[in-house]
N, C-alpha and C positions, 0 to 999 in steps of 0.2 A: 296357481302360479307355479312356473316350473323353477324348480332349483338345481343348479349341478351341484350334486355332492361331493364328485372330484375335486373342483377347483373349491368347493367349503372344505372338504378335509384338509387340504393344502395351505390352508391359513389356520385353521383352529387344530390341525393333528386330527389321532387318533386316537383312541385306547378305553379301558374298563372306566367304569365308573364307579367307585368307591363310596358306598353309604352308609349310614348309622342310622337305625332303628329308633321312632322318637320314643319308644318306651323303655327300649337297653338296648345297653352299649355294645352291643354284637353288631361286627364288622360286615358285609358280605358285600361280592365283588359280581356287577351283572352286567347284563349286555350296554353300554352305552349310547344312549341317544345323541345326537347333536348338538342338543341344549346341554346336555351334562357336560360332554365335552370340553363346550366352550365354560362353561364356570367354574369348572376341575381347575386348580393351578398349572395342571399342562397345558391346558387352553388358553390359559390366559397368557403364561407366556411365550405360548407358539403364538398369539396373535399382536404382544408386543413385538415381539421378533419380525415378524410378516411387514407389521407396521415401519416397525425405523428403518425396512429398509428399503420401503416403496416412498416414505412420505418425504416432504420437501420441508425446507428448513422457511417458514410464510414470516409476516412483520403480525403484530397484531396492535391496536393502538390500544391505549388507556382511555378511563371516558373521560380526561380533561380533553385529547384530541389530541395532545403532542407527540409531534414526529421524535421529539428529541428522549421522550423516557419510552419509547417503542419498545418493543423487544423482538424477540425471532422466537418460534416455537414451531414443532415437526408439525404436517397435517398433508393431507390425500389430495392433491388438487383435485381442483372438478372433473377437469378432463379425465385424470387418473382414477377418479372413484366411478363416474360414468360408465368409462370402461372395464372396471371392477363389475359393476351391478350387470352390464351386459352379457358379463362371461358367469355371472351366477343367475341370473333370473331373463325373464324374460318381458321384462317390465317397457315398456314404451317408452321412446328419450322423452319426450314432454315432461312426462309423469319423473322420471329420473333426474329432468334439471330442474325441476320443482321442489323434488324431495332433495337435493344439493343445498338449494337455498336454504329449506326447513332446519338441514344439519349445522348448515354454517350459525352456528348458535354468537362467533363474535366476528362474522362480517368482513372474513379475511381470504376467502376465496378459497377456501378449503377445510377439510371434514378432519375434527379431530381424531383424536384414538377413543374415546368416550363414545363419542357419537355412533364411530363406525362398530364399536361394539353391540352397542343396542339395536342395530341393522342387524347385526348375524343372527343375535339373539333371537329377535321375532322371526330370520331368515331358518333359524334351529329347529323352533318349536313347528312342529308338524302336528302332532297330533291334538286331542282337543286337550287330552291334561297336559300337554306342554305347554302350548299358550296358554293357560290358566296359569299354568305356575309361572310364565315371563311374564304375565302380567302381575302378578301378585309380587315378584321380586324386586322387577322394574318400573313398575308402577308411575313410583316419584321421578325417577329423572326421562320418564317418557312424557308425563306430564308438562314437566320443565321445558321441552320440548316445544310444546304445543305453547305455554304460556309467553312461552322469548317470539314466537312469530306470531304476526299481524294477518294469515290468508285465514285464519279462522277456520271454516269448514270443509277448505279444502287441505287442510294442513291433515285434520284428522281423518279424512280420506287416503292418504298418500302412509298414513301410519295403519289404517286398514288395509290396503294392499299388502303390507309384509305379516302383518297377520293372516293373510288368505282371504278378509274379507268384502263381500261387494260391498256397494253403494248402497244398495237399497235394504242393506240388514243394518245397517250404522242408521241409517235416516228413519228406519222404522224402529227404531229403539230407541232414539233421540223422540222422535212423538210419542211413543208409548210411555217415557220417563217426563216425560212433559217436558223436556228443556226448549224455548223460543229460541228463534236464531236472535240471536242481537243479546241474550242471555251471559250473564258468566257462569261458565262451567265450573267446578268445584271438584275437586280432584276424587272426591267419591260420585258425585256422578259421572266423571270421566272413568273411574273402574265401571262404575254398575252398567253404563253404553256399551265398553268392551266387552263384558262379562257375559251381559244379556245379546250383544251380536255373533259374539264367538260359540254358546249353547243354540244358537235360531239357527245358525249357520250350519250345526252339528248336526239338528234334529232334519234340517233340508236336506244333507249329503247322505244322510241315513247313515253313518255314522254312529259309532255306539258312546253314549256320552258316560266319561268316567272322567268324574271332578275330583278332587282331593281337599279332603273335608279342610286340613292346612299345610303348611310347609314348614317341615321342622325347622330347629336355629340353626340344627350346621347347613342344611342347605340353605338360607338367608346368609350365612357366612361365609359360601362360596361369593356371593357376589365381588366381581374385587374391588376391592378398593385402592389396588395399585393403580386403576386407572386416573386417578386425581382427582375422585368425584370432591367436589363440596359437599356442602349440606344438602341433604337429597329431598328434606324432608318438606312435603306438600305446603307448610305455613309459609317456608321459605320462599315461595318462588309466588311472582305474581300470576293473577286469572287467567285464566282461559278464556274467551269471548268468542262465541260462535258468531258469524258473521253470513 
């Protein structure tokens, strides 16, 4: 899938990427990727920034339903985030007002700042250890993702395209891992699916595969948290159900 990187740097910035060694604490300063980028704290708030001042002020309800404890909170209209993904990728509308619905996590006609983070994210990670380590970071609230929407298999489709990957390495890794459609997925077989489609995907493109055996805490501690995640953690969030 193609990405403009102008119109990515234009939201997440630019600049070095600053790291700590997970065995000492010696600093050094190297070339930055896009993923880094975006988790660096200039990423994160060149992309709050980007956000407040493209996003519209939406109602969102409560689940009792009342109009009257509603409140207002910023988020990307459809229309606006459509045309966002058109000027970075080259994704089909179909497949873009699909993945719209997918983000819309509370039903209010538009893509939070959480959500559209997680888009860049996987739109960052280029190479194969990048998406390994956005999955390994984001793992949980991509999860989350998957478990608030009802299209099932198509849902984790539309989350493979911003990965890079096809159809047919998500579905042959889904049978290889034995999961049945009508199944609930379990958020380690939702890693092992990604994990095991993103290496098959590696070893087709010929591609030289370089995993990272793990991902130190400060880069876990890049993740922001200024974004208003909640509890991210997998128990929290209901199943997944392949359909």
């Amino acid at each position: 899938m193609k990405v403009d990187d102008d119109v990515l740097h234009g939201i997440i910035g630019h600049g070095a990427y600053t790291h700590t060694s997970s065995t000492t604490s010696h600093q050094s300063s190297s070339a930055s990727t896009p993923l880094d980028t975006l988790l660096s704290p200039q990423g994160v708030a060149s992309l709050n920034k980007w956000f407040l001042a493209h996003a519209q002020g939406v109602c969102t309800r409560p689940a009792s339903g009342s109009l009257r404890s509603a409140s207002k909170v910023k988020g990307l209209m459809e229309c606006d985030f459509v045309a966002l993904m058109k000027k970075l990728t080259d994704m089909p509308d179909h497949d873009l007002l699909d993945l719209t619905d997918v983000l819309d996590t509370e039903l209010r006609g538009a893509v939070g700042l959480k959500e559209l983070f997680l888009v860049l994210a996987l739109l960052c990670a280029r190479a194969v250890d990048q998406r390994v380590k956005a999955l390994y970071l984001l793992g949980p609230d991509l999860y989350h993702l998957l478990s608030g929407d009802r299209r099932g298999w198509q849902a984790i489709r539309l989350l493979g395209l911003l990965f890079e990957l096809k159809d047919n390495a998500l579905w042959e890794s889904r049978v290889q891992l034995e999961v049945p459609l009508g199944a609930t997925l379990t958020f380690q077989d939702f890693q092992l699916l990604f994990f095991a489609s993103i290496t098959s995907a590696s070893k087709s493109d010929g591609r030289q595969k370089s995993l990272p055996a793990q991902v130190s805490r400060e880069e876990r501690a890049d993740t922001p948290a200024s974004l208003g995640n909640k509890d991210s953690s997998p128990s929290s969030h209901p199943s997944c159900v392949i359909q």
